[in-house]
Backbone as a chain_set.jsonl record, in Angstrom:
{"seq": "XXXXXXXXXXXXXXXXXXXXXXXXXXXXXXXXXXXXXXXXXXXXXXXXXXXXXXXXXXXXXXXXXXXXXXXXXXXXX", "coords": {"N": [[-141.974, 25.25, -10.642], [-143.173, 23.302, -13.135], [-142.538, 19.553, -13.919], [-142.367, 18.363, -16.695], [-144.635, 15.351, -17.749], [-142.793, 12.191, -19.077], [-143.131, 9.789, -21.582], [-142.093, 6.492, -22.786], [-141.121, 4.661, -25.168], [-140.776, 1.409, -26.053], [-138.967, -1.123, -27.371], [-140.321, -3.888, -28.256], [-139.124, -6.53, -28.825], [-136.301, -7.844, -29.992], [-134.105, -6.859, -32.718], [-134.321, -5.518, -35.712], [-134.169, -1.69, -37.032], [-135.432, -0.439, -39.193], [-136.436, 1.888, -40.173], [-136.842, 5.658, -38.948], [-139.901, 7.277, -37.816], [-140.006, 9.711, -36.944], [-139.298, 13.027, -35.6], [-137.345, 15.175, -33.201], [-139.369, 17.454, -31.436], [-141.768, 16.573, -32.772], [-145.17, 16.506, -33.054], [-147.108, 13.751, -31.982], [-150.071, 11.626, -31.985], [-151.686, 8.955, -30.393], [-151.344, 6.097, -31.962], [-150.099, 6.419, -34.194], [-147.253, 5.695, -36.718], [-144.213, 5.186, -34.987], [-141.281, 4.217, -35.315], [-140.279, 2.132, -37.495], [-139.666, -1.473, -37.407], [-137.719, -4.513, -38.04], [-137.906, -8.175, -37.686], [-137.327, -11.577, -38.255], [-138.042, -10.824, -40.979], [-140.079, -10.231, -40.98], [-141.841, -7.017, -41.274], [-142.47, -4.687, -38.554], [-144.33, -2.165, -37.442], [-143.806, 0.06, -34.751], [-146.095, 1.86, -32.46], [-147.0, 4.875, -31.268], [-148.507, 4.731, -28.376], [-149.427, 6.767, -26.844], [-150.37, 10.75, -26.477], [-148.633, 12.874, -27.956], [-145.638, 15.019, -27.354], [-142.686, 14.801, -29.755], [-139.533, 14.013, -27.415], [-137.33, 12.881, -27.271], [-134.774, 11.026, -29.774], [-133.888, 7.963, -29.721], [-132.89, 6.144, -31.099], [-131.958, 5.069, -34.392], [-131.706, 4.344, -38.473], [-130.646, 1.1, -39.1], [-129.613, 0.778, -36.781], [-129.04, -2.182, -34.314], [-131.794, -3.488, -32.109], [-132.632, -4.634, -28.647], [-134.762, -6.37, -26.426], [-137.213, -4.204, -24.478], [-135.191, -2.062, -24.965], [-135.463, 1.566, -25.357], [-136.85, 3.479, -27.827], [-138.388, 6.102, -28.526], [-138.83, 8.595, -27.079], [-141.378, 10.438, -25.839], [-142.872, 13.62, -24.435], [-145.722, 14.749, -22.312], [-149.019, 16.08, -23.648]], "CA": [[-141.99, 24.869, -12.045], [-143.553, 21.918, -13.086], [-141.845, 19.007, -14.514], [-143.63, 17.366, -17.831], [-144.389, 13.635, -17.74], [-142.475, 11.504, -19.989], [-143.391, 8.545, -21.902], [-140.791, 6.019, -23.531], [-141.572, 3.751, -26.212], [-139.895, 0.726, -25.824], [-138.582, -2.25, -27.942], [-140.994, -4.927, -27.568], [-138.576, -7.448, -29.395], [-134.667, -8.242, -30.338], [-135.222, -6.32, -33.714], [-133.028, -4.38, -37.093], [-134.727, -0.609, -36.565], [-135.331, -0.212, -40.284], [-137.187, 3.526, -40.556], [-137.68, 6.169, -37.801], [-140.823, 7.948, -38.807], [-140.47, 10.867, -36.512], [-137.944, 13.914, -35.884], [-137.447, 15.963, -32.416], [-140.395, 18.539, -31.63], [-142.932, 16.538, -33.781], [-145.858, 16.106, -32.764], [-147.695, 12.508, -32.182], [-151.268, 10.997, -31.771], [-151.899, 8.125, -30.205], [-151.804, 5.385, -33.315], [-149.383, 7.086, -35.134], [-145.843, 5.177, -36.032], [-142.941, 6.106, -34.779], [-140.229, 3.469, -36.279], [-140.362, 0.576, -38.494], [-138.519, -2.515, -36.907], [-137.567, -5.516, -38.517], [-137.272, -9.434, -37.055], [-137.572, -12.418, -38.708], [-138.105, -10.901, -42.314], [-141.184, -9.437, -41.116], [-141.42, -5.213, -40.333], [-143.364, -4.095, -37.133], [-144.551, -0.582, -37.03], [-144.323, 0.212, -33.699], [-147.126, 2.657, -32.931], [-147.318, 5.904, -30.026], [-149.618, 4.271, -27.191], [-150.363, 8.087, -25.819], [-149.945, 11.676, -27.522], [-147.546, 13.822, -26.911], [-143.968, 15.593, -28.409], [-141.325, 13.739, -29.226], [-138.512, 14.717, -27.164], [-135.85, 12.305, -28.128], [-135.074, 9.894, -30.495], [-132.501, 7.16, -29.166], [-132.335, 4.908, -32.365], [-131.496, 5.092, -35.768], [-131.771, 2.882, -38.887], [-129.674, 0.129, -38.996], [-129.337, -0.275, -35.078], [-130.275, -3.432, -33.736], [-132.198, -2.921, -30.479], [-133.025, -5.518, -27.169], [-136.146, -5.87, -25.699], [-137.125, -3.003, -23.54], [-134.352, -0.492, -25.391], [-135.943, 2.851, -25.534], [-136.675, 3.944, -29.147], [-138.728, 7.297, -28.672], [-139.34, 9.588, -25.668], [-142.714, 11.75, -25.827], [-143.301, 14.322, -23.321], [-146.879, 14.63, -22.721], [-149.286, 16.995, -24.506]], "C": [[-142.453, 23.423, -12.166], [-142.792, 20.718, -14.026], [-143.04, 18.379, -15.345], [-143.28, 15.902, -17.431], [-143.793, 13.099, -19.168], [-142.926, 9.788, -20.607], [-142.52, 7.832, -22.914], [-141.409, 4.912, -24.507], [-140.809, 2.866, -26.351], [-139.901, -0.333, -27.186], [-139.869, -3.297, -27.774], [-140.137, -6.375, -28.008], [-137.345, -7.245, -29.717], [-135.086, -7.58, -31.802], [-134.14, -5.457, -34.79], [-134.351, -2.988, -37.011], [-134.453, -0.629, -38.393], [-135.671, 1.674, -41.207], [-136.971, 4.564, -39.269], [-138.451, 7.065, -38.409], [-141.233, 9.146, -38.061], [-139.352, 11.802, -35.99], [-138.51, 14.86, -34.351], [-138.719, 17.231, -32.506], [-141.462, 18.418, -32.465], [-143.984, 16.341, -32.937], [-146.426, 14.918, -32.97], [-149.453, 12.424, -31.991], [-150.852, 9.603, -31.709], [-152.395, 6.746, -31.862], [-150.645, 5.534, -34.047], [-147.579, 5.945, -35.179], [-144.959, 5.712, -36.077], [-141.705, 5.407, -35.426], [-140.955, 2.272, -36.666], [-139.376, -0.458, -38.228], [-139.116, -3.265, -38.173], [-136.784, -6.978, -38.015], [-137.96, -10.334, -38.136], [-138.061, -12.131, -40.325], [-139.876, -10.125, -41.999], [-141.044, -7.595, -40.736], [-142.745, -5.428, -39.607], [-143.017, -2.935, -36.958], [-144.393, -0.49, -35.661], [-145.147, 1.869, -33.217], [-146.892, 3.498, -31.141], [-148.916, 5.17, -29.055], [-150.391, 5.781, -26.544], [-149.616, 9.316, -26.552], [-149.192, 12.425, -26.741], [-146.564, 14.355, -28.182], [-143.129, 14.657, -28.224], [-140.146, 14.358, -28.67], [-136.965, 14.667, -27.609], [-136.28, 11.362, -28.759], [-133.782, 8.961, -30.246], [-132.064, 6.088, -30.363], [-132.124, 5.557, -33.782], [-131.476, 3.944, -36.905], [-130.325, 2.407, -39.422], [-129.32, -0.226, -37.346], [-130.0, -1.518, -35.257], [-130.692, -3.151, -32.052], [-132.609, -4.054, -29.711], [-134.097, -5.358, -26.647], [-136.483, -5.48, -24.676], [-136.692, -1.957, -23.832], [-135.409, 0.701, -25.623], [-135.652, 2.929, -26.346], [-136.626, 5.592, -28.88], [-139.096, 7.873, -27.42], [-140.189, 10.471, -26.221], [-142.715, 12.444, -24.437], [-145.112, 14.325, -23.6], [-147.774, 15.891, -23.187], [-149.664, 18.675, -23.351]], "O": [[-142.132, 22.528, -11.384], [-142.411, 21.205, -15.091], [-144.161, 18.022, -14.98], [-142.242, 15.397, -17.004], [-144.241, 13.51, -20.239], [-142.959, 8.798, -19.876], [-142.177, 8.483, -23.901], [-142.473, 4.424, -24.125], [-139.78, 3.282, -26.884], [-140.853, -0.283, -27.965], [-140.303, -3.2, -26.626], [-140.566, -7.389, -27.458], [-137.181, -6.026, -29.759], [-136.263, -7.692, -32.144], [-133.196, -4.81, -34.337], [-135.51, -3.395, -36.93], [-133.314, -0.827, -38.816], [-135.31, 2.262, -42.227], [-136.942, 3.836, -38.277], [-138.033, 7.687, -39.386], [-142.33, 9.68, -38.222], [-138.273, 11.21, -35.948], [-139.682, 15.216, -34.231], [-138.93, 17.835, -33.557], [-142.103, 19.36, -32.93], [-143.62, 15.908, -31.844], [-146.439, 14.639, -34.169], [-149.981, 13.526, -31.843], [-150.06, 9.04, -32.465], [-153.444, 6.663, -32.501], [-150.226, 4.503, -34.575], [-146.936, 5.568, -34.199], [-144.65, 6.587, -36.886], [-141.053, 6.152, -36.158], [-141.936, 1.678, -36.218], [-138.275, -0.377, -38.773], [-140.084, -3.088, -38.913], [-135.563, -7.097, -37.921], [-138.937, -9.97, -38.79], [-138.452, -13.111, -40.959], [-140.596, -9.614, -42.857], [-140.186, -7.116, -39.996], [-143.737, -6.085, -39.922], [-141.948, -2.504, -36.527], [-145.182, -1.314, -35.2], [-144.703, 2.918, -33.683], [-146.686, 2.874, -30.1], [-150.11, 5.296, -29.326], [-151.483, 5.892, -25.987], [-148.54, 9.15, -27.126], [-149.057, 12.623, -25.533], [-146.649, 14.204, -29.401], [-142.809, 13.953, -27.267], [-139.641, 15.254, -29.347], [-136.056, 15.415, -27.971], [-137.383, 10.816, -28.718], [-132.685, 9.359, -30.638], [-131.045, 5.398, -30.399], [-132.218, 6.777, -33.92], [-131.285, 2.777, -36.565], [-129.353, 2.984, -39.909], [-128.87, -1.276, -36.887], [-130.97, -1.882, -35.922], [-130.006, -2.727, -31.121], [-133.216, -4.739, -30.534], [-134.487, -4.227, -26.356], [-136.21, -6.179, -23.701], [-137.185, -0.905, -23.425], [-136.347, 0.327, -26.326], [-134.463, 2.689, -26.559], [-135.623, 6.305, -28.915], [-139.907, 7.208, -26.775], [-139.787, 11.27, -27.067], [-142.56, 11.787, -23.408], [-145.684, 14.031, -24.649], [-147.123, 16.93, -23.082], [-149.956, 19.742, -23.891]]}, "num_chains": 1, "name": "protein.A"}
């Protein structure tokens, strides 16, 4: 059996998780965003680097997340 590759979508910043803009079993494209952070009064989309399903979703809004935290897990297509 083969195992799928996973890809994690990380934090890039200390950050208030204001949106998540995607739900288990969705599908992505590369581009596409997956949550809406918020630092310093500004929001940062953060955007799918590679396509795939989402498998999980580890945040929620109102977390605050650390840089590196895993937002979104994609498996790949």
């Amino acid at each position: 059996m083969a195992r799928t590759q996973e890809h994690e979508i990380v934090a890039e910043m200390v950050a208030n998780v204001m949106s998540v803009a995607v739900e288990v079993g969705e599908a992505v494209a590369v581009g596409d965003t997956v949550v809406l952070l918020e630092s310093m009064k500004m929001e940062i989309p953060v955007l799918a680097e590679a396509p795939g399903t989402v498998q999980a979703v580890k945040v929620a809004p109102g977390d605050v997340v650390q840089e590196g935290d895993v937002l979104v897990v994609l498996s790949a297509p």
